[in-house]
VMD Tcl script that draws the C-alpha trace (Angstrom):
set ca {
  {-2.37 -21.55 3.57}
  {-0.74 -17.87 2.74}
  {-1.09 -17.32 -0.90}
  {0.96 -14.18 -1.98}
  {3.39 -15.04 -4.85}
  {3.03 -12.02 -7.42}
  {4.89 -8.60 -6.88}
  {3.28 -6.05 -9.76}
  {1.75 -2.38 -8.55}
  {-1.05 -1.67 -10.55}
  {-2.96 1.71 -10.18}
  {-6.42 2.88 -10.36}
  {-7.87 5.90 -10.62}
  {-11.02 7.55 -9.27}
  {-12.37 8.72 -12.98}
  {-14.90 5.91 -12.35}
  {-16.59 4.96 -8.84}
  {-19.63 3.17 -8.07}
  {-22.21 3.85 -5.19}
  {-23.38 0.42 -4.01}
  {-22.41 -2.92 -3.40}
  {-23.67 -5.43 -6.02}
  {-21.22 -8.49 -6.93}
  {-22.96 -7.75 -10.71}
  {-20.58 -4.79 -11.08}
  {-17.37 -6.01 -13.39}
  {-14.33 -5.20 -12.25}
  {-12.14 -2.50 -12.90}
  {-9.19 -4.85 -12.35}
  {-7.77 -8.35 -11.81}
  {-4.61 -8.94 -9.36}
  {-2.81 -11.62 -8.48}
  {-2.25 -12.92 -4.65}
  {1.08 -10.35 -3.58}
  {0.21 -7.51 -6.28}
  {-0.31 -4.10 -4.59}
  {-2.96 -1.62 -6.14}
  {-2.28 2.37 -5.08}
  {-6.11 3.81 -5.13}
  {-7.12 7.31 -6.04}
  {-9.67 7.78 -4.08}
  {-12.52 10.43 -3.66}
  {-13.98 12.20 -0.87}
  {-17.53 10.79 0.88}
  {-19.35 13.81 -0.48}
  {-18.05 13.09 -4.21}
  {-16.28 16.19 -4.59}
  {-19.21 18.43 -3.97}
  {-17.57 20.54 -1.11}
  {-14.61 22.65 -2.25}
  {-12.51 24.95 -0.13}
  {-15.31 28.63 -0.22}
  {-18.32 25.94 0.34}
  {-20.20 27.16 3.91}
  {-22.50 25.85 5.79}
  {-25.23 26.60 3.58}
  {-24.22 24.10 1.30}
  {-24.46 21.20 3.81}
  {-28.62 20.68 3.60}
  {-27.92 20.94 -0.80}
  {-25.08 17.68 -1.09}
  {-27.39 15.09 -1.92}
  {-26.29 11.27 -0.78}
  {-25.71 8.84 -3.06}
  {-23.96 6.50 -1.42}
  {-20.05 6.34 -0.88}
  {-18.31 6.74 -3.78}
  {-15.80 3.94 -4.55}
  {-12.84 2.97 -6.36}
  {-12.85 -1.04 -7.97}
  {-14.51 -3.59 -7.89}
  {-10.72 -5.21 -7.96}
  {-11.22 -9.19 -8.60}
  {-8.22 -10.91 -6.66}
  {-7.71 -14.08 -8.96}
  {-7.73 -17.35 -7.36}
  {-10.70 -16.15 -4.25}
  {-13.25 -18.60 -3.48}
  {-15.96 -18.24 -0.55}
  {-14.45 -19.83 2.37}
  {-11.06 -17.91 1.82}
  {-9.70 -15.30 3.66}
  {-8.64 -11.83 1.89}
  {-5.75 -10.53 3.30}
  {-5.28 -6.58 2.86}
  {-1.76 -4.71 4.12}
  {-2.24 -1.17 4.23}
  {1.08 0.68 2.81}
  {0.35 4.37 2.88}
  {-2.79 6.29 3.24}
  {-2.21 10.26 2.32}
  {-4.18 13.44 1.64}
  {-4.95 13.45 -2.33}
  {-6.12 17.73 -1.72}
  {-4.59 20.40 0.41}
  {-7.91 20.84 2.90}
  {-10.54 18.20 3.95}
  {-14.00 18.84 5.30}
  {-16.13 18.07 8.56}
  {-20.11 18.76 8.53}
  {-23.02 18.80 10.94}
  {-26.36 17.72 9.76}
  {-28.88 18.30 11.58}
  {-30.75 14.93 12.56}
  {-27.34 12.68 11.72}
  {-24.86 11.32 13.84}
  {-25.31 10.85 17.77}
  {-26.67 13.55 18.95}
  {-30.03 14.48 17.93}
  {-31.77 17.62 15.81}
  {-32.51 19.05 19.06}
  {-29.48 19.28 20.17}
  {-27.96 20.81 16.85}
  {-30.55 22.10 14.71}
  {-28.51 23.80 12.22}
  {-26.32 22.72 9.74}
  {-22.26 23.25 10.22}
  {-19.15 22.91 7.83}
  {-15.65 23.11 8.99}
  {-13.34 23.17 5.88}
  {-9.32 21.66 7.15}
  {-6.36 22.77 5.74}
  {-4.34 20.17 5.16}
  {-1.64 21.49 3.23}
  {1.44 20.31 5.51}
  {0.02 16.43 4.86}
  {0.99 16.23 8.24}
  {-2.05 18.30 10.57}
  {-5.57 19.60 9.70}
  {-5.81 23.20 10.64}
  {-9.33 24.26 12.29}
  {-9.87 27.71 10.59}
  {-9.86 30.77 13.21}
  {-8.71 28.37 16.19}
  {-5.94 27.02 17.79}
  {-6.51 23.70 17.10}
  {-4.03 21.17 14.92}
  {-5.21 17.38 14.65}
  {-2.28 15.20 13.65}
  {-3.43 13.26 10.35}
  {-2.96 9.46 10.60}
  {-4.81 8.57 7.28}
  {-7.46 5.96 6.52}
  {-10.00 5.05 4.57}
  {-13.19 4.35 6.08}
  {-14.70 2.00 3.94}
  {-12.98 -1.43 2.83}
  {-14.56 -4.28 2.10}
  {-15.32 -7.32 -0.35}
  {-18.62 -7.82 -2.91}
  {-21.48 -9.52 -0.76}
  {-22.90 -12.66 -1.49}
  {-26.27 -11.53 -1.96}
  {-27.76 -10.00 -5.03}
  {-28.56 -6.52 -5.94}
  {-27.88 -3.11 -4.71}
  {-26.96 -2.62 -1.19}
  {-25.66 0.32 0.23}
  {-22.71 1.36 1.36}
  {-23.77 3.29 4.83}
  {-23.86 0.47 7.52}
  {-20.82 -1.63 7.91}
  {-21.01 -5.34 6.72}
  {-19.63 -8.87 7.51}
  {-17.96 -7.76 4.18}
  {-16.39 -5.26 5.74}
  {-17.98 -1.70 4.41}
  {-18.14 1.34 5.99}
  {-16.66 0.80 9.59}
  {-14.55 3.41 10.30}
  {-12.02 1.77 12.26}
  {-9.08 4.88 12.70}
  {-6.89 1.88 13.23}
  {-6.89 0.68 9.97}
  {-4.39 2.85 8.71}
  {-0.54 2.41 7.05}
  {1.22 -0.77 8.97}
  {-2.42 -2.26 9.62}
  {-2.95 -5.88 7.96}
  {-6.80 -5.99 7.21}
  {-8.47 -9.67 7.26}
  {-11.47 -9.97 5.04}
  {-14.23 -12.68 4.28}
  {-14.20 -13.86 0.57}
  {-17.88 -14.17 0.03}
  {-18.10 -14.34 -4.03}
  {-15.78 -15.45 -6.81}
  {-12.94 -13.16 -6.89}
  {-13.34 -11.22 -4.11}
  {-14.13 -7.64 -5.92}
  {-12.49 -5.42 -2.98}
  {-13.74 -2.07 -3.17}
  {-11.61 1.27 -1.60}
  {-12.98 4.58 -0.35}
  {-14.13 7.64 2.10}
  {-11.13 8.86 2.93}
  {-10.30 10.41 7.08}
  {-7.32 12.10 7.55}
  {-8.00 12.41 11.28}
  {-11.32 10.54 13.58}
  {-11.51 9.92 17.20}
  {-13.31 6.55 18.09}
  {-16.90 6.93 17.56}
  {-16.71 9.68 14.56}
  {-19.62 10.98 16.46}
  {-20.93 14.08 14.15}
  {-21.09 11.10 11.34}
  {-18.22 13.09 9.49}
  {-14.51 12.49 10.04}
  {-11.67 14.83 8.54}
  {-12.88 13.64 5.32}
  {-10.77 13.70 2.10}
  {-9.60 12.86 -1.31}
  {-7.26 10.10 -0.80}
  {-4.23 7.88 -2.28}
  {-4.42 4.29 -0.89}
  {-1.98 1.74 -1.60}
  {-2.91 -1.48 -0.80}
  {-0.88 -5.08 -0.66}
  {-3.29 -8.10 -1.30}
  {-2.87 -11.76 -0.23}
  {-4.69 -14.93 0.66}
  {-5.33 -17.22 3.29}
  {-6.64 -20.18 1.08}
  {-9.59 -22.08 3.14}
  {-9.39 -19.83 6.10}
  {-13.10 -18.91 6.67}
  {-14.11 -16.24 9.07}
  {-17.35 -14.62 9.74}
  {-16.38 -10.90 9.95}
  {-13.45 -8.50 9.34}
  {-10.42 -8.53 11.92}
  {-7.24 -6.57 11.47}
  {-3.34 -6.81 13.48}
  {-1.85 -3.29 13.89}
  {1.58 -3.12 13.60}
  {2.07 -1.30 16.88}
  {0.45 0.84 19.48}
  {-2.52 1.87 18.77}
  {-3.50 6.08 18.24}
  {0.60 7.07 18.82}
  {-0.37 10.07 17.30}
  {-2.63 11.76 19.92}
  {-2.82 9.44 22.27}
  {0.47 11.15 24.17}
  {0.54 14.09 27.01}
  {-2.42 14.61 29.16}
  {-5.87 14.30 27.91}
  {-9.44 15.75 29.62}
  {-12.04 13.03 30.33}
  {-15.92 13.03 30.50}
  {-17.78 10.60 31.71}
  {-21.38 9.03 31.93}
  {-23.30 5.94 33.56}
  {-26.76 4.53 32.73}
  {-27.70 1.18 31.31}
  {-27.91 1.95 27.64}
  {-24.64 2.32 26.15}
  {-25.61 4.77 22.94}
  {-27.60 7.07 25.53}
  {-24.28 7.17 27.84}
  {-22.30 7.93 25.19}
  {-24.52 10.64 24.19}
  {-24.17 12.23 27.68}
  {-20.51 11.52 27.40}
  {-19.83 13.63 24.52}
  {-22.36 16.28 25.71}
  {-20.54 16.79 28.71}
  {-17.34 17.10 26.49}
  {-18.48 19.58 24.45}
  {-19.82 21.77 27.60}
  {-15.89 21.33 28.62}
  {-15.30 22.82 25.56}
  {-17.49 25.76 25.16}
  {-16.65 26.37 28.60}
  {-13.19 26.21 28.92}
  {-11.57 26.39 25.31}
  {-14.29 29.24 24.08}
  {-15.57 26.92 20.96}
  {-19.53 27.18 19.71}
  {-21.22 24.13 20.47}
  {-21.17 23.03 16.59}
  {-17.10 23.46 16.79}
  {-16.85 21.41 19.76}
  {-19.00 19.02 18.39}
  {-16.94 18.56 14.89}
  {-13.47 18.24 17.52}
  {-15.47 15.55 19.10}
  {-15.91 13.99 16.17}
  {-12.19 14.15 14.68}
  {-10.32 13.96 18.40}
  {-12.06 12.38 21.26}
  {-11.87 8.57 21.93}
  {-15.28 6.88 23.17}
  {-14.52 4.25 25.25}
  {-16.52 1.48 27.49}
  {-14.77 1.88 30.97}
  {-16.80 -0.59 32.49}
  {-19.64 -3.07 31.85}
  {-19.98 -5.20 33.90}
  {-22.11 -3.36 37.30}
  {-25.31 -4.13 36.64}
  {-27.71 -1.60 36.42}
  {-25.04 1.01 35.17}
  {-22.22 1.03 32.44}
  {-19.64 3.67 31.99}
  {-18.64 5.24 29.04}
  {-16.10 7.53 29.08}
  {-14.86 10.41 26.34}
  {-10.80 10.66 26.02}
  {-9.68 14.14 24.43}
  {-6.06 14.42 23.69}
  {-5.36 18.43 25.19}
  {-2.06 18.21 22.61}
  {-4.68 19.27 19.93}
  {-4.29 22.99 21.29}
  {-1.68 24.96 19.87}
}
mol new
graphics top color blue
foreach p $ca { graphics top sphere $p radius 0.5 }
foreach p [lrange $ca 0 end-1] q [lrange $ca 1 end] { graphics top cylinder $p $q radius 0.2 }
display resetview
């Protein structure tokens, strides 16, 4: 059963933020079933990068943990329900957004990039990040990259890996005309908001997105005794309209372990790159990481899989 009977817009501001889950922390809010809540959101590096930062400030941001906006207790959520979240509109908060390399993070190893990179967006138009000094304009199609519900365990527990709760998976689809479906795991719910992407291809590969300051607005509902075991979400549409038109350059690579493939995939990519669009290796690597779409071609011919990397060539202005 649908539960969705209120209609107020509450809003919430990102002058407070926590840095873990931990169904201890009180809410910041209490909704009915139908209310929407419009987010201020921060950035994943808490506002430490501003538009002068370089890459020398990259090894100095210290993690704490995603900051994030709530908890926001949904009344009337019991364990066994189902949280339903409808994305409305997911836009910039700041006029530039930020991508880093870290050496040692993301899917390629140290070796392979052994020195920190920062590539600050503009993102003034709303509309495209700007890579600085290149021809390059990634259409924005705004979401945040962590959503998700309190756990039902207790304690601390970070926000890095993505959760039956939800968390921080980085789904680009779950942006504005996206209906979100949640697991209600404690009392209330307390649905947390935050991390920001203005722009990610499938596999955010470099660990960073186009990440920004955002403005989330959020519908809430529930599905009273629906139970499922992790997040699922209905798009509205077809999926990545916004790059996923004109031709697009593909690398590919086989082997029977799907993260090394992938690997190879993207280092073949970013060869294409340096090669035939005159990027460094670091910027090809942070296009990777905003643009191209990993995908699992096939898996199914034992010994080898294939992964292949999609790039969307409409990217070059």
């Amino acid at each position: 059963m649908l539960v969705s009977w209120a209609m107020k817009t509450h809003a919430l501001d990102a002058g407070t933020v926590h840095y873990e889950w931990n169904n201890a922390l009180p809410p910041r809010l209490e909704i009915d079933p139908g209310d929407t809540v419009v987010f201020e959101t921060r950035d994943a590096a808490d506002r430490f990068y501003a538009k002068t930062s370089t890459a020398e400030d990259v090894l100095k941001r210290v993690f704490r943990g995603h900051p994030l906006t709530g908890p926001v207790k949904v009344k009337g959520a019991r364990p066994g329900d189902t949280l339903v979240v409808e994305i409305l509109e997911v836009v910039p908060a700041l006029d530039f957004g930020w991508t880093q390399v870290r050496p040692g993070r993301g899917l390629l190893p140290e070796e392979d990039f052994p020195k920190p990179h920062l590539c600050i967006w503009d993102l003034a138009d709303k509309q495209i990040a700007r890579m600085p000094n290149r021809p390059i304009a990634v259409p924005l199609e705004p979401f945040p990259g962590v959503m998700g519900v309190a756990l039902d365990e207790p304690g601390g527990h970070s926000t890095m890996p993505p959760r039956r709760s939800g968390g921080n998976m980085d789904i680009k689809q779950l942006h504005a005309g996206t209906t979100l479906y949640l697991p209600v795991l404690v009392e209330g719910a307390l649905f947390s908001v935050g991390d920001g992407h203005g722009a990610q291809g499938d596999g955010e590969v470099c660990i960073t997105a186009v990440e920004m300051s955002a403005r989330v607005t959020l519908r809430f509902a529930l599905a009273k005794g629906r139970r499922i075991a992790e997040p699922r979400f209905r798009t509205a549409g077809p999926i990545g309209v916004k790059t996923n038109r004109g031709p697009h350059f593909v690398t590919t690579a086989h082997g029977p372990d799907l993260f090394a493939s992938s690997q190879q995939a993207i280092r073949y990519m970013i060869e294409h790159l340096v090669e035939e669009r005159g990027l460094t290796r670091e910027e090809a690597y942070v296009l990777c990481s905003v643009a191209v779409d990993l995908k699992i071609s096939e898996i199914v011919d034992a010994p080898s899989w294939i992964v292949s990397a999609f790039l969307p060539e409409m990217v070059f202005v």
